[in-house]
N, C-alpha and C positions, 0 to 999 in steps of 0.2 A: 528383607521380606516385608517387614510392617508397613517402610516407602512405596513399594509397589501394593500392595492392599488397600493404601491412603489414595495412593494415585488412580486407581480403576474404581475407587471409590465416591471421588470424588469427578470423577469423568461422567462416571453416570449420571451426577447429579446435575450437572452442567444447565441442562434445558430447566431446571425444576428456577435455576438461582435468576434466570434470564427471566422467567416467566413469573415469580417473585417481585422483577424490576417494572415489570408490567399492569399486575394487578394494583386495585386501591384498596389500601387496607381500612377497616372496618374501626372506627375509634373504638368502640362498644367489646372488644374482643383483645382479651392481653393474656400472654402465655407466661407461666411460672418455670421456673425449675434451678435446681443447686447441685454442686459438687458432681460436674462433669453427666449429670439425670439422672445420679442411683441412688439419690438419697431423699427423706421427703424431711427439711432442716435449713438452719440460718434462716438470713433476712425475709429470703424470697419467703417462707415457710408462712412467717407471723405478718407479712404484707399480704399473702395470698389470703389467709383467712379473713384477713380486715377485710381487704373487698367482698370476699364472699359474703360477709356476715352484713354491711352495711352497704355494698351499692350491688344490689338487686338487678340494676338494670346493664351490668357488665357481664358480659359471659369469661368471667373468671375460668383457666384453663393449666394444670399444674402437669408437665410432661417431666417422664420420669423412663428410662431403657431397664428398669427394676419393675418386675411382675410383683414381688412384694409391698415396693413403695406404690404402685397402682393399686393395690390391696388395699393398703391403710388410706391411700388419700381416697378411696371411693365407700369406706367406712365409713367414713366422718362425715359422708354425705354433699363429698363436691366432686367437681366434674376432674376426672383425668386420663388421659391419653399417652398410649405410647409415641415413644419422643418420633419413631422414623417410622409409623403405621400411615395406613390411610388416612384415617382422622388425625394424626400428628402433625402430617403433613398439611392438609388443607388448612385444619386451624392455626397454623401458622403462615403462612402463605394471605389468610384474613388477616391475624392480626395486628394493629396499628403498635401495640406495644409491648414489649420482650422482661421481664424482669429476672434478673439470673447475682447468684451471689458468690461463682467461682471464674466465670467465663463465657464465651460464647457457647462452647460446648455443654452447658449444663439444658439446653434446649436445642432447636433444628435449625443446624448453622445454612442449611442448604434454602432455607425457604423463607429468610428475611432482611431481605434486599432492601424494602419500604418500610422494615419496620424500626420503630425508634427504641435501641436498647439502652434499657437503666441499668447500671452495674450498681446493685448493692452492698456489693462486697462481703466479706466475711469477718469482717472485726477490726478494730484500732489497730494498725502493726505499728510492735515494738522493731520489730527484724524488717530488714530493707526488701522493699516485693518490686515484682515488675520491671517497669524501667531502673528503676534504682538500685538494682541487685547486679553489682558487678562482678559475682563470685560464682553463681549459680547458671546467669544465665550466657555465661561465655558458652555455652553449648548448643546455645541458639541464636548461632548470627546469624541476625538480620543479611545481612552483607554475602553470606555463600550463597553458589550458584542454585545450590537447590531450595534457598530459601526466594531468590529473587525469580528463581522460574516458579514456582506454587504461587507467588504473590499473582505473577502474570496471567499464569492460566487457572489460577482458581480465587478469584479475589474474594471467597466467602470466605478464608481460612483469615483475614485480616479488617474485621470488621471494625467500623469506629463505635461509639459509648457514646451517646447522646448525651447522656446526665449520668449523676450520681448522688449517694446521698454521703454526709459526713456531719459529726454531731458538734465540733467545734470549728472554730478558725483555725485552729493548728492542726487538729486533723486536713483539712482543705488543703492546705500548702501541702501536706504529704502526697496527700492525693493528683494534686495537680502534677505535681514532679513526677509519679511515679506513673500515671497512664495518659501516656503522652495522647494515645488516639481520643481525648474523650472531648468532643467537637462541641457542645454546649457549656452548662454550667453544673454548680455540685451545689445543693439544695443542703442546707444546716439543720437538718434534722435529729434525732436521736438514731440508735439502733432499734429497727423493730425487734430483733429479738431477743432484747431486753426488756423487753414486755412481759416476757413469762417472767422475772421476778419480782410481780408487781400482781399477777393472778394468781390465785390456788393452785396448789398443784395437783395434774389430774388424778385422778386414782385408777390405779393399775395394778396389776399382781407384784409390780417392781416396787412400786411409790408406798402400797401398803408393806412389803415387807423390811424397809428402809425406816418407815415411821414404828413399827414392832422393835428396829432393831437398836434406834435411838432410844428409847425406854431406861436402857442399863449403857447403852450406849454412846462415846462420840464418834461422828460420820466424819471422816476425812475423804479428800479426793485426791487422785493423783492425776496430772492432765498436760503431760511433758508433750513439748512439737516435737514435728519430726525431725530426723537425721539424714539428711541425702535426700531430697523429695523420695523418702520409701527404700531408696537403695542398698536398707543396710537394716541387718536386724537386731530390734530395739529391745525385743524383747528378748534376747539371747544375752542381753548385759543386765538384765533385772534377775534373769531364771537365777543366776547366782545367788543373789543374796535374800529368796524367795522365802525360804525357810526361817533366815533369821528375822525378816523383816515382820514374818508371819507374829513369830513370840516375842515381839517387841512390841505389836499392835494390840497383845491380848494385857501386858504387862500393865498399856498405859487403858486398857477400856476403850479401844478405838478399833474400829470397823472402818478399814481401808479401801475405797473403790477405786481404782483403776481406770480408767479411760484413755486409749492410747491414738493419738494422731488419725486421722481417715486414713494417711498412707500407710500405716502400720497395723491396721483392725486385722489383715489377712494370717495377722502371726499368732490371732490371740487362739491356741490349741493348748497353752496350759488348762487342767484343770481347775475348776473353781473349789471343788469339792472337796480336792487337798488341802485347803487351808480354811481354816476357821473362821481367820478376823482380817482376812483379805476376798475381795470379787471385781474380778475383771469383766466390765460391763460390754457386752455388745449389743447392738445396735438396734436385734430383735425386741430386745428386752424394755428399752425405753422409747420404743417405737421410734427409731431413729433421730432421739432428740435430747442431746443432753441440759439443755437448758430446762429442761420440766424437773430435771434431776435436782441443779445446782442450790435452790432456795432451802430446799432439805440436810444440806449438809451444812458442817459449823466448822471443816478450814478448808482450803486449796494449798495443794503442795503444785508447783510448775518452774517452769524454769525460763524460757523465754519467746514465752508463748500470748499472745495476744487474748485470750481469755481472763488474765489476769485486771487486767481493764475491766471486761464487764462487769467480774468477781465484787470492782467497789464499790457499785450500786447496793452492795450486800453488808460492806461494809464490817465484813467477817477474815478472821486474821489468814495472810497469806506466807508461807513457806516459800521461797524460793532455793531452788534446789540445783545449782548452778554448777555442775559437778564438772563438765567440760569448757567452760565460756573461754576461755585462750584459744584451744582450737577451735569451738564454732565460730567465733570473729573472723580467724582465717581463714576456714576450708568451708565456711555454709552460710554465712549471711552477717552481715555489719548490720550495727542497730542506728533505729533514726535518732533514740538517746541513750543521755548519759546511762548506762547500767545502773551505777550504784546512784546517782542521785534519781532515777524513775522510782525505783522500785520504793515497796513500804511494807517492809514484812520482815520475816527472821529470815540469815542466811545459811545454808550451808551445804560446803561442798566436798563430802563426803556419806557414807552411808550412816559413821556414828556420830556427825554432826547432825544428818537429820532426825535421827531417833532422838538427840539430845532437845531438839526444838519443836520435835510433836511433845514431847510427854512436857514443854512449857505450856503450849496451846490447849492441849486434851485437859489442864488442870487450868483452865479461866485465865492463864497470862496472856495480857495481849499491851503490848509495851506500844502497838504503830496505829491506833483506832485515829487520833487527830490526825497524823500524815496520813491515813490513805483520804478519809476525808477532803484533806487540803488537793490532795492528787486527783481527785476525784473532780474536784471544781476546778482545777488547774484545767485538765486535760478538755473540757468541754470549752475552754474559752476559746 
């Protein structure tokens, strides 16, 4: 059913992609948007604002298929558009340039034929993405019938990547391998949105009650990737051990946040209110950005998740919390390195291994400050 929705979806759009191929796009006019348009986050986020803030003469334009993310980005007082509206449409259909930090679909794949898209991407990966992902993406051959008739009759579903950005040389090689369509070059930049830990953080009813709660308090994070792109529920292997985890967090003085994968946000129906020294963060709450969050807290607990990267600009002690890595190498994604020689933090892969390694951190041990350092400068080279 979803095939045929896609198909009459994309039939209609037909004239919009031909007439896309037609127009001349406007240099002066670039369209923003992240994680498929529903969120207003990552790169695209902290590049959009820079243009807003400093080149004036660009009609900066952030499309988003979220009535809320339209909310906040027209707060903050910049221009934004729903992604398939009228103005969605035309403004992109103008514009020369596309900046998007999950795919094409994070903006209007139907109306930019001329336009030249930069993939930002979403962070260093540790775990094999894209091309490179021989585990995941066996469910999308290229090579089946219904993938080579889509290519045929709808060539906007396979767009190329003009550029990209990557903050080292070793990142680049990743990159290059892993998106074969990206028809220019990859620009060695940092990540913009790692910029937020290097600004204040904003003040918000979330950010004040976080600095209240560091007072008596240490802030921990938890920020595990997902399992099955979403097809499995994550938070149904945490409900278990919810209560202990709770009075293990009050034991060490540590206020635990929770932050679960975008594919997994849909399960968070736990209460917060049941527990005391745990808060599972959504998305309303830090206006869809957890990077305004991260500078506020003092560890990250993760497991093998590409945040852990930006984490050592922070250079604050990380948990790794590896409690499946046998089966996810086999059944979810091979890493582009060595596990145990990447990482620079405390291990453990269990629930009373990681309690044993917060209540080291929560009392000022931090045995790995040189190697993430060292990792830290490694990874940008």
């Amino acid at each position: 059913m979803s095939k045929i929705k896609n198909i009459i979806k994309y039939s209609i759009n037909i004239p919009i992609w031909i007439l896309s191929k037609i127009i001349k796009p406007n240099e002066n006019i670039w369209v923003f948007g992240a994680w498929f348009g529903s969120k207003y986050a990552d790169n695209s986020k902290y590049l959009f604002e820079y243009v807003c803030r400093n080149h004036p003469q660009i009609k900066a334009v952030w499309l988003s298929n979220n009535e809320e993310t339209l909310k906040l980005v027209k707060r903050k007082g910049y221009k934004a558009y729903k992604t398939y509206s009228l103005k969605g449409y035309l403004c992109t259909l103008s514009a020369k340039y596309g900046f998007v930090s999950t795919g094409f679909y994070d903006i209007n794949i139907f109306a930019c034929a001329n336009m030249k898209m930069i993939n930002l991407w979403h962070g260093i990966p540790l775990k094999k993405i894209m091309q490179d992902d021989n585990i995941t993406r066996i469910a999308a051959d290229d090579n089946s019938l219904y993938q080579r008739a889509k290519k045929f009759f709808f060539p906007f579903s396979f767009n190329n990547y003009y550029a990209s950005i990557a903050p080292s040389e070793t990142v680049c090689k990743i990159y290059q391998s892993a998106f074969k369509n990206l028809t220019e070059k990859i620009e060695l930049i940092g990540q913009p949105r790692c910029d937020a830990f290097y600004a204040p953080a904003a003040k918000t009813p979330f950010t004040e009650k976080l600095l209240n709660l560091k007072q008596n308090n240490k802030i921990g994070i938890y920020m595990p990737t997902h399992r099955r792109e979403g097809r499995c529920n994550f938070s149904e292997f945490l409900s278990y051990e919810l209560d202990n985890l709770n009075e293990k967090m009050k034991e060490n003085n540590v206020i635990l946040l929770i932050k679960l994968h975008y594919y997994h946000l849909k399960e968070i129906e736990l209460q917060n209110n049941k527990y005391s020294n745990i808060i599972f963060i959504q998305d309303e709450e830090i206006e869809q950005d957890i990077y305004s969050i991260l500078p506020l807290t003092d560890f990250l607990i993760t497991d093998y998740s590409s945040i852990f990267f930006d984490y050592l600009h922070l250079n604050k002690p990380v948990i790794f919390f590896a409690f499946d890595k046998d089966d996810y190498l086999k059944n979810e994604r091979a890493f582009y390195f060595d596990y145990e020689e990447i990482i620079c933090g405390e291990k453990a892969g269990s629930f009373d291994e990681l309690y044993s390694k917060i209540s080291l951190v929560s009392k000022g041990i931090d045995n790995f400050a040189e190697k993430r350092r060292k990792k830290n400068n490694k990874i940008k080279k």
